[in-house]
Kinemage of the C-alpha trace (Angstrom):
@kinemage 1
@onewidth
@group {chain A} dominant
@subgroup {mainchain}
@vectorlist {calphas} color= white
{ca unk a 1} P -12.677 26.375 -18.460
{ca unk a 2} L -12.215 22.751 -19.663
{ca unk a 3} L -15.560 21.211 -21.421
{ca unk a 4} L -15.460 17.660 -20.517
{ca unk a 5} L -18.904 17.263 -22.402
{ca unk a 6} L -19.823 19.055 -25.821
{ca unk a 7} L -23.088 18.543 -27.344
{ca unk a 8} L -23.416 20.299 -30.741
{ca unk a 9} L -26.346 20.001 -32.841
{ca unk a 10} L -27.533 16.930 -31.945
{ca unk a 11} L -30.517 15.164 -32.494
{ca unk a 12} L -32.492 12.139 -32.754
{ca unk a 13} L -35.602 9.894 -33.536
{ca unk a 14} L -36.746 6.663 -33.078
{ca unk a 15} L -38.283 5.885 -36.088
{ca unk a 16} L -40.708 8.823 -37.301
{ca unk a 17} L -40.453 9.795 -33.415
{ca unk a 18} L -38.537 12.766 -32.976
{ca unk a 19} L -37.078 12.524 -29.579
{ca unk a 20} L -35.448 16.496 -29.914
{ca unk a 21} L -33.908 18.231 -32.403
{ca unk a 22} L -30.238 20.703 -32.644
{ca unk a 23} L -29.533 19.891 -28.951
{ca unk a 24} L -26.630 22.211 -27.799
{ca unk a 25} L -25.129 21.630 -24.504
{ca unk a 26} L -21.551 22.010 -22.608
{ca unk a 27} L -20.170 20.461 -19.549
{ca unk a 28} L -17.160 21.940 -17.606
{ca unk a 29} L -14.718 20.533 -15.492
{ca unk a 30} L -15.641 20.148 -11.978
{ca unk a 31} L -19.249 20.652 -12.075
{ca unk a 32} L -22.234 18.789 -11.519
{ca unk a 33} L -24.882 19.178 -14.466
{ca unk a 34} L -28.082 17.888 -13.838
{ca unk a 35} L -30.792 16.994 -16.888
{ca unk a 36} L -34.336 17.412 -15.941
{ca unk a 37} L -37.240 16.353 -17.726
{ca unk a 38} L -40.809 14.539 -17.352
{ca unk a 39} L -40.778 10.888 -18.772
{ca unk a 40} L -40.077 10.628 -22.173
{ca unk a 41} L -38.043 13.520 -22.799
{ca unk a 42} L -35.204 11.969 -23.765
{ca unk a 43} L -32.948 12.133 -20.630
{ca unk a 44} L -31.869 8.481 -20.839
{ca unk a 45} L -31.402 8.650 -24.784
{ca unk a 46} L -28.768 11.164 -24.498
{ca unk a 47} L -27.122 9.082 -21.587
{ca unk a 48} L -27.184 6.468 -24.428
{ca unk a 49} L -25.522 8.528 -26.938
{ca unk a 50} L -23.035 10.336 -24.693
{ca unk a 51} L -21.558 6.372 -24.051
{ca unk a 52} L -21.585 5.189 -27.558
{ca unk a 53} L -24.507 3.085 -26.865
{ca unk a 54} L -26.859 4.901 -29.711
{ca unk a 55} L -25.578 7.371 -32.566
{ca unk a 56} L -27.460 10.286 -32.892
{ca unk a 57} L -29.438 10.481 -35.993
{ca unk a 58} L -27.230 14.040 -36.479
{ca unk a 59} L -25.089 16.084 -34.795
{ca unk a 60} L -22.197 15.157 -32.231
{ca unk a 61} L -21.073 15.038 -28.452
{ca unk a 62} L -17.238 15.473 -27.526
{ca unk a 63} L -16.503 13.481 -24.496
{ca unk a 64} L -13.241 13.704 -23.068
{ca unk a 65} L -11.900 15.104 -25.955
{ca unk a 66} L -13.282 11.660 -28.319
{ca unk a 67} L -16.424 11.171 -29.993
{ca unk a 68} L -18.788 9.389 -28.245
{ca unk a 69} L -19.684 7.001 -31.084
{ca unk a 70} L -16.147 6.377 -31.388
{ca unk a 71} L -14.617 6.390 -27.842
{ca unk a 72} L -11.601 4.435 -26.984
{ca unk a 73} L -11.110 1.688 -24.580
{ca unk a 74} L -8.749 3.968 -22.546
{ca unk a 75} L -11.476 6.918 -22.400
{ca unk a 76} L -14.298 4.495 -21.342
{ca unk a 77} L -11.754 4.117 -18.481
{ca unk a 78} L -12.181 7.470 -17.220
{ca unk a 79} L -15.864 7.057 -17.162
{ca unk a 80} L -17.907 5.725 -14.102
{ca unk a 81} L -21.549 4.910 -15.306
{ca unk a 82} L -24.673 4.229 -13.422
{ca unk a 83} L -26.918 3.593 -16.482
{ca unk a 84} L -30.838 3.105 -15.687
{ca unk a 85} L -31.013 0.238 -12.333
{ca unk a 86} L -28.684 -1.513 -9.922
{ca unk a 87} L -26.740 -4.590 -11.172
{ca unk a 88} L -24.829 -5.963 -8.622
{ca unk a 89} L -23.497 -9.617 -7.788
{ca unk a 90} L -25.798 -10.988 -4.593
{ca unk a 91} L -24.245 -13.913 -3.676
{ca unk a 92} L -21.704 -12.262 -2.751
{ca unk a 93} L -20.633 -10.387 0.222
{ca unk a 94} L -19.776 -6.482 0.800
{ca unk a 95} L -15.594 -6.887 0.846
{ca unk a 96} L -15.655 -10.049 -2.007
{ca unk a 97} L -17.776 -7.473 -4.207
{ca unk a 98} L -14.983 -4.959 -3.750
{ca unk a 99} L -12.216 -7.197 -4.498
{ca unk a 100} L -13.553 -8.918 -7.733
{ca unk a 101} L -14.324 -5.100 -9.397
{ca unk a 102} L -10.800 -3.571 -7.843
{ca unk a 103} L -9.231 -6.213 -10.465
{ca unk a 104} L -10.471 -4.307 -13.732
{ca unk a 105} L -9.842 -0.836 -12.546
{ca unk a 106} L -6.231 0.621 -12.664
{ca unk a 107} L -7.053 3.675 -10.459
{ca unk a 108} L -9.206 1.528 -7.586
{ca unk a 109} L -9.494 3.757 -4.586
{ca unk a 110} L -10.837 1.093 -1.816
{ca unk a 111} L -11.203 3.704 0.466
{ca unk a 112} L -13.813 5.476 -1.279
{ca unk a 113} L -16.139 2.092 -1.110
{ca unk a 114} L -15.384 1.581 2.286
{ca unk a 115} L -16.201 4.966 3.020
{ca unk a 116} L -19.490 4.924 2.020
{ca unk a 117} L -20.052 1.441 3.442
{ca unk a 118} L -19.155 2.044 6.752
{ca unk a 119} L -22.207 4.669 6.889
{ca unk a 120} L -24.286 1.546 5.861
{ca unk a 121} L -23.834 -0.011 9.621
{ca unk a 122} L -23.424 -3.188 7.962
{ca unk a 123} L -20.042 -5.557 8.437
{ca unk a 124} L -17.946 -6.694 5.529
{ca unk a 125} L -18.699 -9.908 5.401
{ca unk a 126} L -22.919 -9.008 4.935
{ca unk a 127} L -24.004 -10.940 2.137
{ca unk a 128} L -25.398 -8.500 -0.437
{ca unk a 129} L -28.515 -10.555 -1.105
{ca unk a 130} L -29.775 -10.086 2.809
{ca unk a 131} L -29.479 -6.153 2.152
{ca unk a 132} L -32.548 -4.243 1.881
{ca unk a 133} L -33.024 -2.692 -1.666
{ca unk a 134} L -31.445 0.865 -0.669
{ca unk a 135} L -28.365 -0.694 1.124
{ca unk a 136} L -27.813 -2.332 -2.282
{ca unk a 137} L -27.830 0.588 -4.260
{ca unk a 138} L -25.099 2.462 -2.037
{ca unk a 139} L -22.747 -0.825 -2.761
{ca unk a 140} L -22.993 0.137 -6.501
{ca unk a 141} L -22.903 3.486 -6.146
{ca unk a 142} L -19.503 3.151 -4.026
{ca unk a 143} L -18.279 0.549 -6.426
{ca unk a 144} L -18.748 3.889 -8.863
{ca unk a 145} L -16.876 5.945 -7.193
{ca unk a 146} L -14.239 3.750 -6.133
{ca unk a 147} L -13.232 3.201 -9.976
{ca unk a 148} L -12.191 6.977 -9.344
{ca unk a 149} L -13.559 7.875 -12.927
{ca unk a 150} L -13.392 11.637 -14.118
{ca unk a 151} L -16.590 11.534 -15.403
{ca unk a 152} L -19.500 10.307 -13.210
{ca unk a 153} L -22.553 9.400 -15.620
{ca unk a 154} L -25.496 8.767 -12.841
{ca unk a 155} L -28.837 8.008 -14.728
{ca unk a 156} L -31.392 8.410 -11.884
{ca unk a 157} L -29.231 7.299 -8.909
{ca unk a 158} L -31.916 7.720 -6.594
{ca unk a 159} L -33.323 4.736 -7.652
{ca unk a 160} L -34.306 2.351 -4.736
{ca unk a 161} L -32.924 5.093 -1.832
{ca unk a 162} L -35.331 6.627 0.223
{ca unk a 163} L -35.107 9.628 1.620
{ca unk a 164} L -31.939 9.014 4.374
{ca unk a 165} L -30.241 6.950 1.959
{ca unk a 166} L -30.126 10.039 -0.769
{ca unk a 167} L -29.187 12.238 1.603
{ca unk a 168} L -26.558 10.442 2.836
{ca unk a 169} L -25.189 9.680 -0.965
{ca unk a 170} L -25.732 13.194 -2.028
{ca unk a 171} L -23.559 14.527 1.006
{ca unk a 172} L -20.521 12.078 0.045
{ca unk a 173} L -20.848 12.682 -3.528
{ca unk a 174} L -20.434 16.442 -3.254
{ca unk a 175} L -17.499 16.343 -0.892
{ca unk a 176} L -15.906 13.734 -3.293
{ca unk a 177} L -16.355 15.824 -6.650
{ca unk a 178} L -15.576 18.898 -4.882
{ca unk a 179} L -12.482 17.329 -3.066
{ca unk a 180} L -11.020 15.778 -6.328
{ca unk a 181} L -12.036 18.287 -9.187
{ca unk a 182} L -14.693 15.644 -11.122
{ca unk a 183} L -17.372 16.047 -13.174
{ca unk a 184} L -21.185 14.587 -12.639
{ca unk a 185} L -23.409 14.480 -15.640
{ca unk a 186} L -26.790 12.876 -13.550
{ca unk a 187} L -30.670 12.898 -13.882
{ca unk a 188} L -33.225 12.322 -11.082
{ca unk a 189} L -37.262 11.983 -11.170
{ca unk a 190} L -36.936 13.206 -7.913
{ca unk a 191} L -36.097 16.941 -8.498
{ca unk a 192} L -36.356 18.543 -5.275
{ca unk a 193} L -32.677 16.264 -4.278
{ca unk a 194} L -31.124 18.117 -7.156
{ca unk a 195} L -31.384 21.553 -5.888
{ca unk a 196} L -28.842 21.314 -3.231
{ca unk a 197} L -26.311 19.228 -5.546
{ca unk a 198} L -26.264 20.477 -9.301
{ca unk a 199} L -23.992 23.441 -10.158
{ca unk a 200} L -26.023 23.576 -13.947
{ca unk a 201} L -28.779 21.978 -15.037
{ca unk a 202} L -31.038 21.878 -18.511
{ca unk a 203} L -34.379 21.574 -18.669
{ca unk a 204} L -36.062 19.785 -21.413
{ca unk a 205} L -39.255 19.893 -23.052
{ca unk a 206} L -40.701 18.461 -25.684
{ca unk a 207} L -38.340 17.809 -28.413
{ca unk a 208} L -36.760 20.541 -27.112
{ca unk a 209} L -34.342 22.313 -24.605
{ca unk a 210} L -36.756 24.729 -22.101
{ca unk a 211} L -33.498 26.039 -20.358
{ca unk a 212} L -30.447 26.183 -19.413
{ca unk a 213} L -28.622 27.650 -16.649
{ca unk a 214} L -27.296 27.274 -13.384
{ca unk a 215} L -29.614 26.505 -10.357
{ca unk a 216} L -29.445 29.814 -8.793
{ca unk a 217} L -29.713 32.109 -11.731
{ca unk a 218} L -32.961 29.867 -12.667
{ca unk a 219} L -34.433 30.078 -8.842
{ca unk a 220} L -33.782 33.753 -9.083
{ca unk a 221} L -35.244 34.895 -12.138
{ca unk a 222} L -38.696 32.400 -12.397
{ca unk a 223} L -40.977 33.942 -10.462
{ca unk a 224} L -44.513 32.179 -9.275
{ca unk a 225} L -47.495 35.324 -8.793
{ca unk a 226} L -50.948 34.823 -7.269
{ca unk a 227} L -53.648 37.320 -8.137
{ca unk a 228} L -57.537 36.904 -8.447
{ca unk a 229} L -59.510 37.639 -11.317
{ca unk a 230} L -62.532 40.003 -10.989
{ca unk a 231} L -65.783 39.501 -13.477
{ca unk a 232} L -64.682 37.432 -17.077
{ca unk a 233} L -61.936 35.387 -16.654
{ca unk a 234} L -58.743 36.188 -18.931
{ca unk a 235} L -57.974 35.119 -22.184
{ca unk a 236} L -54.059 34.310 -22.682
{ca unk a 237} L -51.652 31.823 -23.875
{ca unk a 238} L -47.897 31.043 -23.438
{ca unk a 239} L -45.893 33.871 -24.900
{ca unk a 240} L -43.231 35.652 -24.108
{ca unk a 241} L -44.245 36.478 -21.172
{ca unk a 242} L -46.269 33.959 -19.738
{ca unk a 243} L -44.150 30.446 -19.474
{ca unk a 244} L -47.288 28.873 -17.852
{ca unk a 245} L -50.162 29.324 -15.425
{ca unk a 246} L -52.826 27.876 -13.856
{ca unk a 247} L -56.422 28.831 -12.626
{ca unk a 248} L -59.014 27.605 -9.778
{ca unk a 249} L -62.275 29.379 -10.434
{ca unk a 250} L -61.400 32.791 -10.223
{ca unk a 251} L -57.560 32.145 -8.384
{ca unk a 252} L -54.795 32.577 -11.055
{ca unk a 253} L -51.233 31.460 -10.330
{ca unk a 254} L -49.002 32.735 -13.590
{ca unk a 255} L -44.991 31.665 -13.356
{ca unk a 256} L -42.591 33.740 -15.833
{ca unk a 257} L -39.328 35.669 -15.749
{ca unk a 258} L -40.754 38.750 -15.895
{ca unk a 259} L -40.593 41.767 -12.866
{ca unk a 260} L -44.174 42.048 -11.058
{ca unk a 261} L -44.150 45.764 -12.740
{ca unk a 262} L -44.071 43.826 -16.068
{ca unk a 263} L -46.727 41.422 -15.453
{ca unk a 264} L -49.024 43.587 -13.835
{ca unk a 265} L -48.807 45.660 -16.911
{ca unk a 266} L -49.298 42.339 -18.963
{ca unk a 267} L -52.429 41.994 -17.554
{ca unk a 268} L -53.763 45.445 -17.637
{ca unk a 269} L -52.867 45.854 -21.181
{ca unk a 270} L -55.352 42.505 -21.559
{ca unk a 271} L -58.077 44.044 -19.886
{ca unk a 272} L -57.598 41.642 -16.742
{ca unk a 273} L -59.473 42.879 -13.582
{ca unk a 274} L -57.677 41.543 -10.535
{ca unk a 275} L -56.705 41.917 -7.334
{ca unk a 276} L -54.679 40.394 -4.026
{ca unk a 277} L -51.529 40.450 -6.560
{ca unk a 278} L -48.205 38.757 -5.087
{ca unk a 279} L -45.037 36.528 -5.388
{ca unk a 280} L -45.007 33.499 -3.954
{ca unk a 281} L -41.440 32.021 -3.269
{ca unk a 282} L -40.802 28.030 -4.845
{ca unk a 283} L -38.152 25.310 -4.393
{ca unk a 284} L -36.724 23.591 -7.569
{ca unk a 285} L -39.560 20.999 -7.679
{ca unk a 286} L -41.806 23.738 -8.121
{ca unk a 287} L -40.179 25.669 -10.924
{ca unk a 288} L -39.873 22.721 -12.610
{ca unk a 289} L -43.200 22.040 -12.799
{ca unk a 290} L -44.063 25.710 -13.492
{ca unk a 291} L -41.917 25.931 -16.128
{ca unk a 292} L -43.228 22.290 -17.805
{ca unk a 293} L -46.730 22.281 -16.666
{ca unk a 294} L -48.309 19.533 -14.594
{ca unk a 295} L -49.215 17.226 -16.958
């Protein structure tokens, strides 16, 4: 299958800050690849450097078929971005909005705008600036997708949506990308929207890929166990094994991709007493933060 995004070897610092290092990553045609991460793990950098914007300190990402230090006007074309915020133009009103960014688009597909705008319950000729913050994001987000770009580049897009307003976006994006073959490279601090979207997704760490894989595979192999601990509490780190846990008192919950046979040999091999051993089943918000740690 097509790559429409090849990252090979990259990485970068800021100074004596490395932000990650040998970052190796592909994106196919026709999926939607999600990047998850806490706060300063880089998620927006690479956004950055997949548009040109930054040059990685080494290595290089292939975006449709240019490099993306070097891409040409007519690539940059194929590319919708939604890069870190809403920008729109307030004064004016939903349909002048439309017309003034249909002008610098070859491939304008009013329809798709429209589309989305007519879920808004709001008439044409609504000034932008009397729209409430989330109603403002869905005008950008259809101006996006009206440019009918190959590549969708969505840095946090759930940015000033609540809850109906995601929904709502996340149900028109999927039937678009999986109506018209494109390709969604997105992040979201809100992970738990991602699950029912995202075909592949990596997880990063510090300076450092944790994963990658698709969305099932990862919700079908991480597994969250309960068990208490009788007399002195364990002693054990993150290993092979272990990818994190946590402990109340004498209440252990341990997260790793290992069987329950496994793990329950893990811990007898370690001398741990315990008892009222069991899997506990998680959405993607919660192997995320099993798999980075709370803090």
């Amino acid at each position: 299958m097509e790559n429409v995004i090849e990252c090979v070897n990259l990485t970068h610092s800021y100074g004596n800050k490395l932000i990650y290092k040998d970052l190796n990553f592909t994106v196919q045609k026709g999926k939607i690849f999600g990047i998850l991460g806490k706060n300063g793990m880089g998620k927006t950098t690479t956004i950055n450097i997949l548009m040109g914007f930054l040059r990685p300190t080494s290595g290089k990402c292939i975006i449709l078929g240019e490099e993306s230090h070097n891409l040409s006007p007519q690539t940059r074309a194929r590319i919708g971005l939604l890069h870190e915020g809403h920008v729109c133009y307030e004064f004016m009103t939903v349909s002048q909005v439309e017309k003034f960014y249909s002008q610098f688009f070859p491939n304008w597909k009013k329809e798709l705008y429209y589309g989305l705008i007519d879920r808004l319950n709001v008439t044409y000729d609504h000034k932008i600036a009397r729209m409430s913050c989330g109603q403002r994001s869905q005008v950008v987000l259809g101006l996006i997708m009206a440019q009918d770009p190959e590549l969708m580049i969505l840095d946090d897009y759930s940015m000033g949506l609540d809850a109906g307003y995601r929904m709502l976006f996340i149900d028109y994006l999927i039937d678009y990308v999986r109506g018209n073959n494109k390709t969604v490279f997105m992040t979201s601090h809100i992970i738990q929207d991602l699950e029912k979207i995202i075909d592949d997704a990596i997880i990063m760490g510090y300076q450092k890929i944790l994963l990658q894989m698709p969305i099932s595979q990862f919700l079908g192999s991480f597994h969250r166990y309960h068990f208490k601990v009788d007399g002195q509490l364990p002693s054990f780190g993150i290993d092979e094994l272990v990818s994190n846990y946590e402990n109340i008192k004498n209440n252990y919950t341990l997260y790793s991709f290992k069987s329950p046979e496994e793990v329950k040999g893990y811990l007898n091999k370690k001398g741990v007493s315990f008892t009222e051993f069991g899997e506990a089943s998680m959405t993607l918000e919660q192997a995320f933060i099993g798999l980075t740690g709370k803090y």
